[in-house]
N, C-alpha and C positions, 0 to 999 in steps of 0.2 A: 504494500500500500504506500502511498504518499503521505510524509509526512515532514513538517516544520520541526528542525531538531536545533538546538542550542549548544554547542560543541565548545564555549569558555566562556567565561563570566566575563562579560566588558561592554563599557556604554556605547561604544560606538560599533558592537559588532552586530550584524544582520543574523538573523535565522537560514537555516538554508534548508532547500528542498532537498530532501532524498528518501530514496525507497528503502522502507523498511519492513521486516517481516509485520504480518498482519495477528495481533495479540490473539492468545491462548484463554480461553473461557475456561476459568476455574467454578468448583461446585457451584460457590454463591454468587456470581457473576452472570452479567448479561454482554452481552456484545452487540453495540452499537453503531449501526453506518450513520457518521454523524453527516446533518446535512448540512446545519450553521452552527458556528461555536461565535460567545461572546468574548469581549476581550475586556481586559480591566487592568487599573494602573499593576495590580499585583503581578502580574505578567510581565510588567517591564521591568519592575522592583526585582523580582526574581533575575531575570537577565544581564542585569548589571550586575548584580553580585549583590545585593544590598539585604538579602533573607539569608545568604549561606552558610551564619550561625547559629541560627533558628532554627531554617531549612534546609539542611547537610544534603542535597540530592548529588548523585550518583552524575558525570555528565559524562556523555553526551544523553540529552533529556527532549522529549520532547514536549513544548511549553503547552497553555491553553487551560480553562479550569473549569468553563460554561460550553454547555452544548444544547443541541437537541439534536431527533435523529429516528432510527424506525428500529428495532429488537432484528437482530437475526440471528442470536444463538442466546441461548439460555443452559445456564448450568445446572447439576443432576438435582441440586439443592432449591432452584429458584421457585419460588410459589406463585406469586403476585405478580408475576409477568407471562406477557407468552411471546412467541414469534410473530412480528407485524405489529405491535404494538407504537402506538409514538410518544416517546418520553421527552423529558430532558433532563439536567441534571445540572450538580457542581459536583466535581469528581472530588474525593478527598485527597489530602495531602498527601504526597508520595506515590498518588495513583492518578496525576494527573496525566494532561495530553491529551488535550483537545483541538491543536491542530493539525489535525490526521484524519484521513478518511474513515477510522475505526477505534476504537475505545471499547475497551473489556473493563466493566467496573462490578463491584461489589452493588448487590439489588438493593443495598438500604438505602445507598445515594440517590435511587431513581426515583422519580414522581411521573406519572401522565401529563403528558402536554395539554393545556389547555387546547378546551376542544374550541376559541373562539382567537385563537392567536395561530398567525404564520409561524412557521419553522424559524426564519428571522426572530420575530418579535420575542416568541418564547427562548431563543439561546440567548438572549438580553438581559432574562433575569434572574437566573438562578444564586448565583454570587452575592449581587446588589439586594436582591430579595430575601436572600436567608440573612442578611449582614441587618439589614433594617428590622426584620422577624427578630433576631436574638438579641438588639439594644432594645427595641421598644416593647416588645411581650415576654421575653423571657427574662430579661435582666432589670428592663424599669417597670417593667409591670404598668406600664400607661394606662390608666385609668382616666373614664369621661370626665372632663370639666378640668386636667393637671393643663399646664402649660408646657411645651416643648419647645424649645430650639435648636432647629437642624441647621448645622452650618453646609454652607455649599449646596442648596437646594435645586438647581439645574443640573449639579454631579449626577451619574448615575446611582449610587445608595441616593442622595438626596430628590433625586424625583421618584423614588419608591417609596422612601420613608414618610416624604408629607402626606401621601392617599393612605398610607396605612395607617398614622396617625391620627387622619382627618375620620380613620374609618371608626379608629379606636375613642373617638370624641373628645380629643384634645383640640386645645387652640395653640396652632401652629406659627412658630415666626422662624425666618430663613434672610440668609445672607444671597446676596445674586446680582448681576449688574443689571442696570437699568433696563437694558435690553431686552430683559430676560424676566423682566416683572412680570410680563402676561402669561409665560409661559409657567409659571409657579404659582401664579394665583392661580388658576384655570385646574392644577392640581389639588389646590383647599389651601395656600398659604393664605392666613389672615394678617401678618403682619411681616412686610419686606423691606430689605434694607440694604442700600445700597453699599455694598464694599469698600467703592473706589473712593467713598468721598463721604461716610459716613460711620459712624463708630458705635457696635450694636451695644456696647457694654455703657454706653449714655443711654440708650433708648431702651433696653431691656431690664426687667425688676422683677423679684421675687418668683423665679421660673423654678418647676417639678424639676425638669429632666434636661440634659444638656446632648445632644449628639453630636461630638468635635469631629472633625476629620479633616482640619487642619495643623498650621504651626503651633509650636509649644507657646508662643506670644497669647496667640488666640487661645489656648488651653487655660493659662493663667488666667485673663480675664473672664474667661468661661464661666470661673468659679464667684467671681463677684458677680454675677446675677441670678444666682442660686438662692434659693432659702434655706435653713438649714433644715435637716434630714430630706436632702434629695441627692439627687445621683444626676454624676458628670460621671457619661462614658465617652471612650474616647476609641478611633480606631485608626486612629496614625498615631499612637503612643504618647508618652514611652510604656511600654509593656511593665508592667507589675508581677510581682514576687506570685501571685497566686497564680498566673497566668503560668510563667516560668516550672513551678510546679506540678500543672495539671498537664504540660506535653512533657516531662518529663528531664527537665535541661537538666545537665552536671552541675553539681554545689558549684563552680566557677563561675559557670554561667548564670545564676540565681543571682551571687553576691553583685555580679557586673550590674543587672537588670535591677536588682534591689537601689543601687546608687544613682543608677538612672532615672528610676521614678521618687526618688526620695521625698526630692525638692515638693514637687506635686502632692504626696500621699500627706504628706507634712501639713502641706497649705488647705489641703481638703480636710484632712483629721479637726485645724485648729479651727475650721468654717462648719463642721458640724457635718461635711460635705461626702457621701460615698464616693471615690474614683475608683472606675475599675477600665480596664484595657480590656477589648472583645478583638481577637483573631476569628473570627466565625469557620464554624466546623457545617461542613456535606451535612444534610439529613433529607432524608426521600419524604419522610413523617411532615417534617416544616413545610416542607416543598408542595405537601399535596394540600395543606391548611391554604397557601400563597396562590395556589390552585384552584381554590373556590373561591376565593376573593374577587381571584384575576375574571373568572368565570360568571361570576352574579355581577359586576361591572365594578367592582370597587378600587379596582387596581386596573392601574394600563400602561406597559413599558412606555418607555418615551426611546424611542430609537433615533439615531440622529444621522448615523450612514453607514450601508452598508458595501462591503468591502469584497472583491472576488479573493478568493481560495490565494488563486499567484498575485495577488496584493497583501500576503501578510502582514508583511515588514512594511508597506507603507499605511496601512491598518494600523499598526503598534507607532511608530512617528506621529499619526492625526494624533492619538490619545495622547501621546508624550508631551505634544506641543499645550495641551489643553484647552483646545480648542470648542471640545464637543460638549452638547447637550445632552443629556441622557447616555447613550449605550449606542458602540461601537461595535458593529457585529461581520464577520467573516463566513460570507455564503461558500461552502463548500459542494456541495453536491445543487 
């Protein structure tokens, strides 16, 4: 099969096409002809070397983490699937490779594709979608009537997070350029603010729940517009001691992470404030909840352009520059 592999960690090197055997279906596994896979900063962050203490992968690798696609083999183990099925997915960690015409994963990463979303649309949101799912219902537990602020709201998490939000009955505020106001209200933001020439941490007061997914500047001030007993997550760091813990890092790696978020747990601990760091993990369970959302209308990717198959590498450049709206997706089949 065809496939996008990554052969050394460095900013300026491209991916390259080559043929590689077509994955082996283990018991618990499905094997997937993917049609479109999505792309996400994660994808770059890995390629530059910037996860490869985290994420120790093996190279040469082949990248990618969103898909969707149609079942053509199922393992002796698999229940919940069958042959001809169309899914999609976020592959987990260490089983990625989604720029490949095929993907052998484990059945719990798999959901049903929405039966009212293109092949496109649904490789859009798996990532984005479980990463919004696990800040705002598993971790902040957003309940109707708290106040949220998502930063980066035209971001791909941030144009999922505000509908899921809005579904969950909060009142939402988002950072975005002016440009870009209608496209965010139009998803439920009730309160927006312009980036380039306005300062949320004047405008914003006594917020439930923070979703950072910017710089440590903005983290900081994150926390003065908190009350106290609410929760700043964050998902550009710095990674936390508990985080460190639950994948398993070496005491080294702990003490490093531990000084890293000090500053931060310190300034939250003495503000009454929970911080906690989310890496979001695969789940096919989340995925099929994001499923009926996306299905009863409460949820709608925002896609912004899509990319042919031998356009990878300039797929992964558009997102680098930061150019796009929503979610960057690579038609493969």
């Amino acid at each position: 099969m065809k496939a996008y592999i990554l052969k050394r960690y460095n900013k300026e090197a491209k991916l390259e096409l080559a043929d590689v055997a077509k994955p082996l279906v283990k018991e618990n596994e499905v094997l997937i002809e993917i049609f479109a896979a999505g792309l996400n900063l994660l994808d770059s962050k890995l390629k530059k070397g910037e996860f490869k203490l985290l994420l120790p992968y093996k190279l040469p690798l082949i990248l990618g983490h969103d898909l969707a696609g149609v079942i053509k083999e199922i393992g002796k183990n698999v229940r919940d699937f069958k042959v001809g099925d169309e899914v999609y997915a976020r592959a987990s960690d260490y089983h990625i490779g989604t720029f490949a015409e095929y993907i052998s994963i484990d059945e719990q990463d798999v959901a049903l594709k929405p039966k009212n979303l293109s092949m496109e649309e649904a490789a859009s949101v798996p990532l984005v979608g479980l990463t919004a799912w696990q800040a705002l219902v598993e971790k902040a537990k957003l309940k109707k009537g708290q106040k949220v602020f998502i930063q980066a709201g035209s971001g791909g998490v941030g144009t999922i997070a505000i509908q899921l939000a809005k579904y969950l009955g909060a009142t939402v505020a988002t950072t975005a350029s002016a440009h870009n106001f209608e496209l965010v209200k139009r998803l439920g933001a009730d309160v927006m603010i312009d980036y380039r020439k306005d300062d949320f941490e004047t405008v914003l007061k006594y917020y439930d729940v923070v979703l950072n997914s910017q710089d440590d500047k903005t983290l900081f001030k994150s926390l003065n517009i908190l009350k106290p007993n609410t929760k700043l997550i964050s998902i550009s760091g710095p990674p936390d001691v508990d985080f460190a813990r639950e994948i398993g890092l070496p005491w080294l790696m702990r003490i490093i992470i531990y000084f890293l978020s000090r500053k931060v747990s310190r300034r939250a601990t003495k503000l009454g404030i929970d911080y906690s760091f989310l890496f979001m993990k695969a789940s096919g369970k989340q995925l099929a909840e994001i499923t009926s959302l996306i299905e009863q209308g409460h949820i709608k990717p925002v896609v912004d352009k899509i990319f042919t198959f031998d356009e990878t590498n300039e797929a992964l450049e558009y997102i680098e520059a930061g150019r796009s709206k929503g979610k960057v997706v690579i038609k493969i089949k």
